[in-house]
Structure formats: structure tokens, C-alpha cells
N, C-alpha and C positions, 0 to 999 in steps of 0.2 A: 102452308106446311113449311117446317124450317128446312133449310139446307141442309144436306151433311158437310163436313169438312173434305170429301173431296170432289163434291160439287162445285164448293168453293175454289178449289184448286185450279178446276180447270176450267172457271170461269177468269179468274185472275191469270192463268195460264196462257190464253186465249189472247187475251186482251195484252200480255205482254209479247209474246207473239208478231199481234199488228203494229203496235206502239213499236217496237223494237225494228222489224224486217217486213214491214208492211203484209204481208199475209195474211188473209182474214177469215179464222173458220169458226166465229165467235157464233153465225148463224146456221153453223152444217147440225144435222141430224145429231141430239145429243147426245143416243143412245150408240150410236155407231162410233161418235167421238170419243167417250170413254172408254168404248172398246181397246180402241185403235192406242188411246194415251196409257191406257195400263198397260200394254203388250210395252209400249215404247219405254216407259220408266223400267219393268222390270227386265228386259234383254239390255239397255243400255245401262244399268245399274246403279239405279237408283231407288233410295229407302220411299219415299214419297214424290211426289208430282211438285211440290213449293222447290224441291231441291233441284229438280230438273229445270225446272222454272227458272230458279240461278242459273244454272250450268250454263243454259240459253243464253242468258240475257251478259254474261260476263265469256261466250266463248263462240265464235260465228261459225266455229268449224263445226259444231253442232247440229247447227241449222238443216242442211241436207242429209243425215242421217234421221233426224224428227219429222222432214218431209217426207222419208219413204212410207214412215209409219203411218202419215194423215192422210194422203196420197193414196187413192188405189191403183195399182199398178197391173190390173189383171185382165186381159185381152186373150183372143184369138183373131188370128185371118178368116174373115169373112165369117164372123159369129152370128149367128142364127142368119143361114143362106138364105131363110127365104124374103130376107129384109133385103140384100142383095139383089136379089133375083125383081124382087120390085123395083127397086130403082132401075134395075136395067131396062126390063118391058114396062115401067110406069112413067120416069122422070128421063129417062135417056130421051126418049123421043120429041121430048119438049125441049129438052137442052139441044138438041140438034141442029134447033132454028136460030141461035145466039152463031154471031160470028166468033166471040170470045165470050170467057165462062171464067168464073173464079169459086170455089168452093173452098169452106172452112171447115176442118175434122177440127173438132171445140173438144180439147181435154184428150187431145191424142194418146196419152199417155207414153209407152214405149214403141209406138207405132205400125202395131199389125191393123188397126184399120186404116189408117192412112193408106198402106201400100196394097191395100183389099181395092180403096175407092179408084189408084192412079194405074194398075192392073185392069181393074173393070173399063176404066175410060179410054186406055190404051186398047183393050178388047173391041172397043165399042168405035176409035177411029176418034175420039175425040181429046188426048191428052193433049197433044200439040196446040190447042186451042183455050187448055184452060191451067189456068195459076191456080198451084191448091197450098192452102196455109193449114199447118202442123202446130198448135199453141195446146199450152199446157201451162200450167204454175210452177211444178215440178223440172230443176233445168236437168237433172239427175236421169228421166228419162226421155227426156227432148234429146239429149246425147246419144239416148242409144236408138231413139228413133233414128236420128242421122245416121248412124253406123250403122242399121239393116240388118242386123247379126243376128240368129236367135238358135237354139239349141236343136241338131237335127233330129231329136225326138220327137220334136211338136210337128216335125212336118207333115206328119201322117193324116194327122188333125187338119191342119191348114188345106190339106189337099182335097182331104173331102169333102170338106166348106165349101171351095173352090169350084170343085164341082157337082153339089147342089145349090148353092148362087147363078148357074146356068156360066160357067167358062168357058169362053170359044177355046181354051189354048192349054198346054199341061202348068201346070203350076212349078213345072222341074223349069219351062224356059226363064224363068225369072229369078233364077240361083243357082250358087255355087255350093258343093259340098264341099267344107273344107273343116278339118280335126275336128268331127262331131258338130259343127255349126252349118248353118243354113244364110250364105251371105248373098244378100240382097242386089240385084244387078244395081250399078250406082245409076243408070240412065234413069231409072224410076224415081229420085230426087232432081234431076233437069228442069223440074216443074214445080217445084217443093220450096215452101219458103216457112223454115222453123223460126217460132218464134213464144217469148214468152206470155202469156195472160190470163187474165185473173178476171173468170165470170163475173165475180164479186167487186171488185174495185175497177176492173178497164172499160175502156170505152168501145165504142163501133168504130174498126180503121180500117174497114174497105166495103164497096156494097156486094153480096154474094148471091149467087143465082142456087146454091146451094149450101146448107148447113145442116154435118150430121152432127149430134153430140148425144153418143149412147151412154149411160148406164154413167149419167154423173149428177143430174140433177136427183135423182131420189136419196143422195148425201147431204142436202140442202134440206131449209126446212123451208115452210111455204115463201115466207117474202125472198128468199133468196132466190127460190126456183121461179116465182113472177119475175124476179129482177133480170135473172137470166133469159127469159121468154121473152122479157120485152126489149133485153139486148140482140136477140136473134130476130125479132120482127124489124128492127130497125137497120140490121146487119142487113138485111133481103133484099133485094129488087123485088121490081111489083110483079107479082107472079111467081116471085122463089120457093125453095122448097124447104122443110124442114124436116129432119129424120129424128127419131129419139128414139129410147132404148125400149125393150120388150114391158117393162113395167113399168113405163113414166106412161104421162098422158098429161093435154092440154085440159084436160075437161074443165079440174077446178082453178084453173088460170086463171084471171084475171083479162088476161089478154087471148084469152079462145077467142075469143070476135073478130080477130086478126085473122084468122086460118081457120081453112077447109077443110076436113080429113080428105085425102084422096087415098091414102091406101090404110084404111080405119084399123085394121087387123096387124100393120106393122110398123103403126105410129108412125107414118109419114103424113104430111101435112103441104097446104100448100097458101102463102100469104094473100088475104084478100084486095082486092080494090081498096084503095084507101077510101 
């Protein structure tokens, strides 16, 4: 079947893109990608997708306004508690026997689950023992991970998350209320190492005894989300854990053979014997 002309777009779009800024979403879900590209062209103002295409490639300061758009940026603290609440009575218990621990939040985004995982461990007696890495592609919301700041609306939300994920503690001790924000106690980054990466193009740069990354692989299309699966099998120690989102699954992987299901019902996983 022939292309249209703005299929074409935003295949050559794509591909200038990585050519240009190394970024590479030539292999994300197509239909989500055009979503995401037509919102972008027509709030940043442009008649077509070739013309934004210029704009990119002749202007850098582009760049991170086109990533908010391909980029999802949509979180809560401690989303669907009972994926929480399993790690704590499922994986805490195993991580308990490690003298040190390293966990990766993969695709943090603006970092309400980051500070879900480093609350829960600090709950749990175990932060002080474990280095957790914050990466995302997006440096736009890596920034505001760092800065812990989030709108005192959503805390409402956040709280009750908090405590159905089973919280020994209030969710008030870990914040300040300040001119309608919710600012993040900074000792909860003590342990925190932001950093940038790209499922798609980087490599494994430390071994983890835990790896959650929700709700980013099903913007991938299949070899991307193998690609990624086989970078978190390798990210693991033997015996590590993998968490993924409510509607991902390892099933049609490639690399299922690698992992257990241990908590089947909230897509947690756990790496086999090699």
C-alpha cells in the first residue's frame, strides 16, 4: 500500500531527528507517534511536518520543546498501589539479604515514581544501602525530577496511593507546602543519581538488583521493546527483579526465558539462572 505524504514526513522527520540529535523514535509505536507529531507541528506553528523538520534541523533550541511532545510526561506517586504494595511484601524481603542494592527507575520521567521507590525503601530501612539511578531521554523532565516540586493539588492523589501501596509513615513527612506546591524533602535525592538514557541507543552501566520501568515500553514497537528487555536482563544481577507497567508483559519477548513471573498479576518478574 502507498504511503501518504505525511507518513512520509514523519518517517524522514524521525530519521532527521537521530541524524541530527542522536534521539531515536524511528522504532516507537507509529500510531502514537503521529499523534504526538501532529499536536507538536500544529501548537508550535507549523503548516506541515517537512517545515518543522527544517525548523529542527537549522535551530537546537527546538529540540526540547519537540521532546515534551514525543516524550510522555504523565505520572503519579505510587500509581497503581498495589504494584507497590508487592514489591514491598514480595521483592523487599529478598533485597534485604544484599548488603548493598542499586535500583534503576528506567524512563523516570518527572519523577513521582522515583520518590514512590526511595519513600518505600526509606519505609522499609533500606535506602541507606541502596544507590537508585533516575534516567530518562528527556533532560527537560530529569530537571524537574531533581527539583521534587509538584503542584499541591495532586497531593491528594499521591497520598492515597501512598497509602494503599501499604505506607508505614504520612506522606505529609516527606514535604513541604509551599505557594501551592508540594516540595520534596531534598534528603530523599542523597541516594539519587540523575542521569540521561536512551532504552534505544545506550548501553548496561551498572548491574541492578532491581529495575522498574512502567508504562514506556508499550510506545515501542516489538524489536524495540525485545531490545529494551534484553537491556534490563543484562542490567540484573542473577536473581534481580523486573517491574513493568499494568499493560506491558514479557510474554511475547523474546527474551521471556530469562524471567520468572513472581508477582504474575503486577507484571513483576524475576531474572533466571543463567
Amino acid at each position: 500500500m502507498q504511503e501518504s505524504v505525511e507518513d512520509i514526513e514523519i518517517q524522514l522527520l524521525l530519521e532527521a531527528l537521530y541524524q541530527r540529535y542522536h534521539y531515536d523514535f524511528r522504532r516507537y509505536a507509529r500510531a502514537s507517534i503521529k499523534r504526538r507529531l501532529r499536536q507538536a507541528r500544529e501548537q508550535m506553528g507549523f503548516a506541515t511536518l517537512t517545515e518543522l523538520q527544517n525548523g529542527l534541523l537549522h535551530d537546537p533550541s527546538m529540540l526540547p520543546r519537540l521532546l515534551d511532545y514525543l516524550t510522555i510526561q504523565v505520572s503519579e506517586m505510587f500509581r497503581d498501589p498495589s504494584y507497590y504494595r508487592a514489591i514491598r511484601e514480595t521483592v523487599i524481603p529478598h533485597l534485604r539479604t544484599y548488603p548493598s542494592l542499586k535500583v534503576w527507575i528506567a524512563g523516570c520521567s518527572t519523577g513521582e515514581e522515583l520518590y514512590s521507590f526511595v519513600i518505600l525503601f526509606r519505609e522499609e530501612g533500606l535506602e541507606q544501602r541502596t544507590l537508585f539511578y533516575a534516567t530518562d531521554i528527556n533532560s527537560a523532565a530529569l530537571s524537574a525530577a531533581e527539583r521534587g516540586v509538584y503542584p499541591l493539588d495532586r497531593i491528594k492523589t499521591f497520598t492515597t496511593n501512598h497509602r494503599k501501596s501499604g505506607g508505614k509513615s504520612s506522606l505529609s513527612d516527606y514535604y513541604t507546602a509551599d505557594y501551592g506546591s508540594a516540595v520534596f524533602d531534598k534528603t530523599l535525592r542523597n541516594r539519587v543519581v540523575f542521569s540521561d538514557h536512551s532504552l534505544v541507543t545506550d548501553a548496561v552501566f551498572a548491574e541492578m538488583h532491581l529495575v522498574s520501568c512502567r508504562n514506556v515500553l508499550i510506545y515501542f514497537d516489538r524489536e524495540f521493546q525485545d531490545q529494551a528487555v534484553g537491556l534490563f536482563r543484562d542490567s540484573l544481577a542473577r536473581n534481580g527483579f523486573l517491574g513493568l507497567g499494568s499493560k506491558e508483559s514479557l510474554h511475547f519477548s523474546k527474551h521471556a526465558a530469562a524471567f520468572t513471573p513472581l508477582v504474575r498479576e503486577e507484571k513483576i518478574y524475576q531474572r533466571r539462572e543463567p
